[in-house]
C-alpha positions in Angstrom: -97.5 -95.8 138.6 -97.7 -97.9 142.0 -94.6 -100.0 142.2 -96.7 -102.2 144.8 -99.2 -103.1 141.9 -96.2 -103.3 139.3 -94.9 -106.2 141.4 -97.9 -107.9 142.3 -98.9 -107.8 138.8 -95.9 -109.0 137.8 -95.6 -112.0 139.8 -98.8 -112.9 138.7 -98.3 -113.0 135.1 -95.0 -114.9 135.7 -96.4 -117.7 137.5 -99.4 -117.8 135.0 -97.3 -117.8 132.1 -94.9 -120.4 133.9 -92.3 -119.5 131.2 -89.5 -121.5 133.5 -91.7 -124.7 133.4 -92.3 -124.4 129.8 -88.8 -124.9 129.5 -88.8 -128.7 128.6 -91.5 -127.7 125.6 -89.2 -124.8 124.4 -86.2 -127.3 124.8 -88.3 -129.8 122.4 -89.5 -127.0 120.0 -86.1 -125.8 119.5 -85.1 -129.5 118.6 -87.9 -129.7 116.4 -87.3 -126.5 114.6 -83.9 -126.1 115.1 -84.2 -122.5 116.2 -86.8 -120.3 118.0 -87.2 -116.4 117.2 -87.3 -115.2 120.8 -87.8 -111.8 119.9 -90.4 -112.5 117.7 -92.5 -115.1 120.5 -91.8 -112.6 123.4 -92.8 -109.5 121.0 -96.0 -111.3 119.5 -97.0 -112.4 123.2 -96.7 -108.9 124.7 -98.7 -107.4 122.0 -101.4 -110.4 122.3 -101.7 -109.6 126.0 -101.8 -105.6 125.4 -104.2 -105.8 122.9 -106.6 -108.4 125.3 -106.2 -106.0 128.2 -107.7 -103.2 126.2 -110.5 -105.2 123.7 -111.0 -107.9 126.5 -113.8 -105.9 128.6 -115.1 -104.8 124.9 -115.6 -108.6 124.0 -117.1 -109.4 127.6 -120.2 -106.4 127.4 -120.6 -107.3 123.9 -121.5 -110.8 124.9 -123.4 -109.3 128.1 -120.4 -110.9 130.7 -119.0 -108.2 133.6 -115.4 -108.1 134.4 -116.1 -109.4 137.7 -117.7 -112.6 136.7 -115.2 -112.7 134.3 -112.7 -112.4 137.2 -114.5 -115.2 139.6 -114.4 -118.0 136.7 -111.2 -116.9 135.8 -109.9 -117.7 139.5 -111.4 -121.0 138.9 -109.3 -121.7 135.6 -106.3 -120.3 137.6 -106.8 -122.6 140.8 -106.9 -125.4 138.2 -103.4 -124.2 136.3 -102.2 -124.0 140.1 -103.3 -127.7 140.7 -101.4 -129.1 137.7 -98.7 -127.2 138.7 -98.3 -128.5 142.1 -99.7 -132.0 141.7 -97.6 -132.6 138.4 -100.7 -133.7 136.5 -102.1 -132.4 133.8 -106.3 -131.2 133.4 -106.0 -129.0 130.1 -105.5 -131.4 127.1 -103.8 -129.5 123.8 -103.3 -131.4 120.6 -100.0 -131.6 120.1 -98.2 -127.8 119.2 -96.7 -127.5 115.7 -93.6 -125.8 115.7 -93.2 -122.2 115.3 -92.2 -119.1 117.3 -95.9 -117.7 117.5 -98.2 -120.4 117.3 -97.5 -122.4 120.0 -95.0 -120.4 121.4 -96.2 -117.3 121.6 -99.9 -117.9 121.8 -101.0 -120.2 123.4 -97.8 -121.2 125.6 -97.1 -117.2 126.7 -100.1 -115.8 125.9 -102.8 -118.6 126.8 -105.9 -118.5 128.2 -104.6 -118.5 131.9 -102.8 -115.5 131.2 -105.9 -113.3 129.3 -107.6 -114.5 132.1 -105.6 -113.2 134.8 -105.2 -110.1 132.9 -108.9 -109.3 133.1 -108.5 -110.2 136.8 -106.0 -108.1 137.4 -107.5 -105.0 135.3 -110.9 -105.7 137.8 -107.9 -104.4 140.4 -105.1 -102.7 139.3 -104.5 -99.5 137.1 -103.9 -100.2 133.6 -100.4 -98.5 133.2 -99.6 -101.2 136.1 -100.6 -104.1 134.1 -98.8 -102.7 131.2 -95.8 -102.3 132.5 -95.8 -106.1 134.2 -97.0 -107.1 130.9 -93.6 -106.0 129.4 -91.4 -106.7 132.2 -92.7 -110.7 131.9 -91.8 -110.7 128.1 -88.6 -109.2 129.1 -88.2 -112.3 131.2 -89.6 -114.6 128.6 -87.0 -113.4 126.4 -84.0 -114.1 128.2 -85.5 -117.3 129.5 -86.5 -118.1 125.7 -82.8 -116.9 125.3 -80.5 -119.3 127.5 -83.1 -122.1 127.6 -80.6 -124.9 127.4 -78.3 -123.2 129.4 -81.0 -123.2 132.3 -82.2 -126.9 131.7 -78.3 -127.5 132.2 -78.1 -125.6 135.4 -81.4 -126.1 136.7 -81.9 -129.5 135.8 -85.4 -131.3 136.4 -85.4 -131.3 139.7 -84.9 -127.6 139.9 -87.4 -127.0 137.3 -90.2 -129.0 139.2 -89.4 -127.3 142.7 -89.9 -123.9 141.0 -93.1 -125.1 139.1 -94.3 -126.3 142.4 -93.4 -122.9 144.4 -94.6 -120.9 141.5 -98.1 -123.2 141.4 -98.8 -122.3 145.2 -97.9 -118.4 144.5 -100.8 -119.1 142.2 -103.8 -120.8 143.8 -103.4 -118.1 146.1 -103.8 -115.7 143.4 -106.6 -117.8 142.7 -108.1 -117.9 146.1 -107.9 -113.6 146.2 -108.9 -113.0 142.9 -112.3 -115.3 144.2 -112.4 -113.5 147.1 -112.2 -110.3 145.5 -114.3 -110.5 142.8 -117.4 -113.1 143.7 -119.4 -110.4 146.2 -118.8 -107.8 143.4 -121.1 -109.5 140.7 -124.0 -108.1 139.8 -126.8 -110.1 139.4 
């Protein structure tokens, strides 16, 4: 275990997961269904993630993809995350989520496609018990966030929500831009 990695990892999975600006769509799913399982959406999610990290490179040589390639279009779907982050605009359209704990909560709010891709990414890097251990500190996170929600809109407020959306968004493009780096002189052609 490399604490260094543990952190790095961690941060990365937070600001792709962006559990803090998802707070306005929790806050609306909760008024929708009138409760959210936390532990069941933060369980589900880790165990969605853990089970990408390990069948994800499986899936990728199946179809004939390496991990590093994998890791170089992923930097591009995380720069554009980053970008809607910052710019307050929005490039991924969804249908509109039905309510429930796991689907969207769950998958793909925590456990989207940012967030299997930056797993990849950060498996092209980092050791696995690393990742794993990120993987469950975030859904700790996500749980107490999923947790005191309202309490945090009420502290927070939107303001405070968009300033840490925006800081989280830069942390990311430049996870984006060293993930690129990283991984594009690595692919074999």
């Amino acid at each position: 275990m490399d604490l260094k990695e543990i952190l790095t990892a961690s941060m990365v999975l937070f600001a792709v997961i962006d559990i803090v600006g998802s707070i306005p769509i929790v806050i609306n799913l909760r008024e929708k269904a009138g409760h959210i399982q936390s532990e069941k959406a933060s369980l589900t999610a880790a165990l969605i993630m853990i089970a990408f990290l390990f069948l994800g490179e499986k899936i990728l040589d199946l179809i004939g993809i390496d991990v590093n390639s994998f890791s170089v279009a992923g930097s591009f779907v995380i720069f554009f995350l980053a970008l809607e982050m910052i710019l307050g605009i929005t490039l991924f359209k969804e249908e509109a989520p039905e309510v429930s704990s796991i689907v969207p909560l769950a998958f793909p709010i925590i456990a989207g496609a940012g967030t299997m891709t930056s797993l990849l990414s950060l498996r092209a890097e980092y050791d696995l018990v690393n990742i794993i251990v990120a993987i469950l500190i975030n859904s700790l996170i996500v749980y107490i966030i999923l947790k005191s929600s309202l309490r945090l809109e009420k502290i927070l407020g939107k303001q405070g929500i968009n300033i840490i959306r925006k800081v989280f968004g830069i942390v990311l493009m430049a996870i984006a831009v060293k993930l690129f780096a990283t991984n594009v002189g690595k692919i074999v052609v």
